[in-house]
C-alpha positions in Angstrom: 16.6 -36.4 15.2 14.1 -33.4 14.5 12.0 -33.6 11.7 11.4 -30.4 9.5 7.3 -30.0 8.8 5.9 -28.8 6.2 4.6 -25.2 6.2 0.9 -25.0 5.6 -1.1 -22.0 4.5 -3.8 -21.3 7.3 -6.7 -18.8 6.6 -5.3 -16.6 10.1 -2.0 -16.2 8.3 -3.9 -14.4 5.5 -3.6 -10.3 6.1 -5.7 -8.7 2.4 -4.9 -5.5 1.3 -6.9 -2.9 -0.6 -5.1 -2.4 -4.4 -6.5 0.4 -7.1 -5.7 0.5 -10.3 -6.4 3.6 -12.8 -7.4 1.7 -16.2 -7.0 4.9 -18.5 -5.3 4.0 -21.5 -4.4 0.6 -20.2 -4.9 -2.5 -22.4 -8.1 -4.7 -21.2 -5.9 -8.2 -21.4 -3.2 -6.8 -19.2 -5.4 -5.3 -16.5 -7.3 -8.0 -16.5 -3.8 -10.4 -15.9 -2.6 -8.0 -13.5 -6.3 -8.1 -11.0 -6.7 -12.0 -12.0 -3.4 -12.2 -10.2 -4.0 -9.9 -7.2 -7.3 -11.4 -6.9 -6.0 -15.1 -6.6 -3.3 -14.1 -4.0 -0.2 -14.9 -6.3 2.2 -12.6 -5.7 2.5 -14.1 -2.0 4.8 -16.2 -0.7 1.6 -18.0 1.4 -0.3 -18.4 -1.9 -2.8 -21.6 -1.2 -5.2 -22.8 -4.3 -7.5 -23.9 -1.3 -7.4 -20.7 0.6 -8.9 -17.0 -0.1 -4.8 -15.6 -0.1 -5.9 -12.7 -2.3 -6.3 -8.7 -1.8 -9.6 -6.3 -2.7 -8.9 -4.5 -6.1 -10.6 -1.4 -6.9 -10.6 -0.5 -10.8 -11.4 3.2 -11.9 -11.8 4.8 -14.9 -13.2 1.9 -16.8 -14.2 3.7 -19.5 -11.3 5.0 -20.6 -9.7 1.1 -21.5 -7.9 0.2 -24.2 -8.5 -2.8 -26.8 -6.6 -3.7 -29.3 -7.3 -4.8 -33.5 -11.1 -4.3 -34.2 -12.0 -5.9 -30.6 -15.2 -3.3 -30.3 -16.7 -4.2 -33.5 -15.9 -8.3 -33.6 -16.2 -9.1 -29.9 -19.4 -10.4 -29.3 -20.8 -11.1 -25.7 -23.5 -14.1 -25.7 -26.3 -14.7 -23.4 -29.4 -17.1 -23.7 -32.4 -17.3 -22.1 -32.9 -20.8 -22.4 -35.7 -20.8 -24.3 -36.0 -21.6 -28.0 -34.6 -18.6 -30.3 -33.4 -16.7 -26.9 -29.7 -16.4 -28.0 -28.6 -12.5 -27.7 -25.4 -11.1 -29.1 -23.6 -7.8 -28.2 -20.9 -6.1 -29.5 -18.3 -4.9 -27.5 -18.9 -1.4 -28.6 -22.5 -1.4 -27.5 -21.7 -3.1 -23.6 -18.6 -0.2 -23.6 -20.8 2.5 -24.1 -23.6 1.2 -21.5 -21.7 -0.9 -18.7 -18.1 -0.4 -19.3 -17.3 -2.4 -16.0 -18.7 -5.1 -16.9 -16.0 -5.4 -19.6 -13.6 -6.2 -17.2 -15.1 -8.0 -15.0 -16.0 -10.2 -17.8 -11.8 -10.8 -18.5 -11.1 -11.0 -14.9 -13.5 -13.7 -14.7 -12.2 -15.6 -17.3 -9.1 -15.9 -15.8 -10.3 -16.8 -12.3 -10.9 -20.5 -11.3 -14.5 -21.7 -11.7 -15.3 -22.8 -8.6 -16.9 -21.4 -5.1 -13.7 -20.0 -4.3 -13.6 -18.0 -7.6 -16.7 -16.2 -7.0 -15.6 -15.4 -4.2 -12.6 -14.0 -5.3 -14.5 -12.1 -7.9 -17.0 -10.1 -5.1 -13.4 -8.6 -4.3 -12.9 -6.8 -7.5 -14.8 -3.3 -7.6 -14.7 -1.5 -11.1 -16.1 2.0 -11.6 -16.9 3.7 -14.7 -15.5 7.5 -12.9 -12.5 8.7 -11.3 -14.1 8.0 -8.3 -14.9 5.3 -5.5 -16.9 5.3 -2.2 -13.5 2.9 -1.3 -11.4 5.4 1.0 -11.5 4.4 3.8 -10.7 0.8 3.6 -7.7 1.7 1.6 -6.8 4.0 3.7 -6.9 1.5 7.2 -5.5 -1.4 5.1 -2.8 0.2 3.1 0.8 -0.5 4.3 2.3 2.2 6.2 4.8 4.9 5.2 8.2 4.3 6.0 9.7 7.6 6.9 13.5 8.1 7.1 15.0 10.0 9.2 18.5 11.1 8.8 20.8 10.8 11.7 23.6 12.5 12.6 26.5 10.7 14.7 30.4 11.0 15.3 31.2 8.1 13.4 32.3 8.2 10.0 29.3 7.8 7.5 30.1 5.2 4.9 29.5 6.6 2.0 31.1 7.8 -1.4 28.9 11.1 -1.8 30.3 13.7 0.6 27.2 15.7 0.7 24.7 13.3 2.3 27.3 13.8 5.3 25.7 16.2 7.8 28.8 19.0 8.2 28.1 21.6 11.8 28.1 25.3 11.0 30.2 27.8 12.9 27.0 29.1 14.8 26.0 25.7 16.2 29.5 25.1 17.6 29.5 29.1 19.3 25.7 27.9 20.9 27.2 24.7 22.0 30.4 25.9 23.7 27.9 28.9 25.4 25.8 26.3 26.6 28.1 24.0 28.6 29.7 26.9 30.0 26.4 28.4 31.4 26.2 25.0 32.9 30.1 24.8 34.1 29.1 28.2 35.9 25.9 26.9 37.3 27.2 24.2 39.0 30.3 25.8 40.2 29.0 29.0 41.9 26.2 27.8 44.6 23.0 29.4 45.2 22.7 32.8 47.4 20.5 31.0 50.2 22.5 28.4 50.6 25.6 30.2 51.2 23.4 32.8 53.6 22.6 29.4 55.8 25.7 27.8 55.8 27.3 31.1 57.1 24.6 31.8 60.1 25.0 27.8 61.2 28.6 28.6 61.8 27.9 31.6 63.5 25.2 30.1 66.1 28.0 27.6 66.5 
C-alpha cells in the first residue's frame, strides 16, 4: 500500500518577490497589517513559521500616512538609556515630522514575530519618506511577468454570447486571398521558359 507524505516547506521552494506599496492617504494600522503579512510570507500556500517564505516590500510616500483619533498628539514613542532618569518620550507628531519611516516600521515591527527570524523579515521592508526608491531594478527582474493575450482567429465557431469579440473577414481580405492562390495555381501549372527550351532540344538530339 503507498503511503501519502507529508509536504514540507524547504527554503529551495521559496521564490520572493519585490511588492511596493504607495502609503498616501492610507491608514498606518492597515498598511502596517497588509506589509506584516507580506513580510511573514502568508499569503502562500508554502507558508512555514520556521522558514523566511516572505517577499521584499518597498513603502513610499511615508509621509503622507494617515492616523486616526488624536494619534499625533497622544502617541508617545519611549526609549531609555538605561541609566537613572534616561527615559525619553516622543510624540508621534514630532518622530512624523523628522523620521516619518520610522513610524511604520515601528507598526510593522509590532506585528512581526520576536525572534531571529523576525529581524530578518524586517531588513526586507524598505520605507521612504519621497515618491521615490533606488528599488527598480530588483522589481523590475523579480516581478511576475505580463501575460499578454493574443486573440486568435480559427474556423471553428467561437463560444461566446457577444457577437463582436468574433473576428468577421472583410471583402478585401477574401479578393487578396482568392488572387493569391491563383498566382500560385498559375505558377505551378505553366513551367519555367528553360525548362521547356531543354526538354525540346533533348528530343531533338534524339
Amino acid at each position: 500500500m503507498k503511503t501519502m507524505r507529508t509536504y514540507t516547506t524547504r527554503p529551495s521552494h521559496v521564490e520572493s518577490r519585490w511588492c511596493v506599496f504607495d502609503a498616501t492617504d492610507k491608514i498606518l494600522g492597515r498598511l502596517a497589517t497588509e506589509v506584516s503579512g507580506l513580510l511573514q510570507g502568508k499569503h502562500k500556500p508554502i507558508y512555514a513559521r520556521h522558514i523566511l517564505t516572505g517577499d521584499y516590500v518597498v513603502v513610499v510616500n511615508a509621509s503622507k500616512i494617515k492616523v486616526t483619533g488624536n494619534k499625533l498628539e497622544q502617541k508617545l514613542y519611549r526609549r531609555h538609556s538605561d541609566y537613572p532618569g534616561g527615559l525619553r518620550e516622543v510624540t508621534m507628531s514630532t518622530v512624523s515630522a523628522r523620521y516619518p519611516d520610522r513610524i511604520i516600521k515601528a507598526a510593522v515591527r509590532g506585528m512581526l514575530p520576536k525572534t531571529i527570524l523576525g529581524r530578518q523579515m524586517l531588513k526586507r521592508l524598505r520605507v521612504y519618506a519621497g515618491d521615490s526608491h533606488p528599488h527598480g531594478a530588483q522589481i523590475k527582474d523579480m516581478a511576475s511577468e505580463e501575460i499578454i493575450v493574443v486573440p486568435v482567429v480559427s474556423d471553428r465557431p467561437f463560444l461566446s454570447n457577444d457577437a463582436s469579440l468574433i473576428e468577421q473577414p472583410t471583402v478585401e481580405s477574401v479578393e487578396d486571398t482568392v488572387e493569391s492562390v491563383e498566382d500560385t495555381v498559375e505558377s505551378v501549372d505553366q513551367p519555367e521558359e528553360g525548362l521547356i527550351e531543354g526538354s525540346t532540344e533533348n528530343k531533338a538530339e534524339n
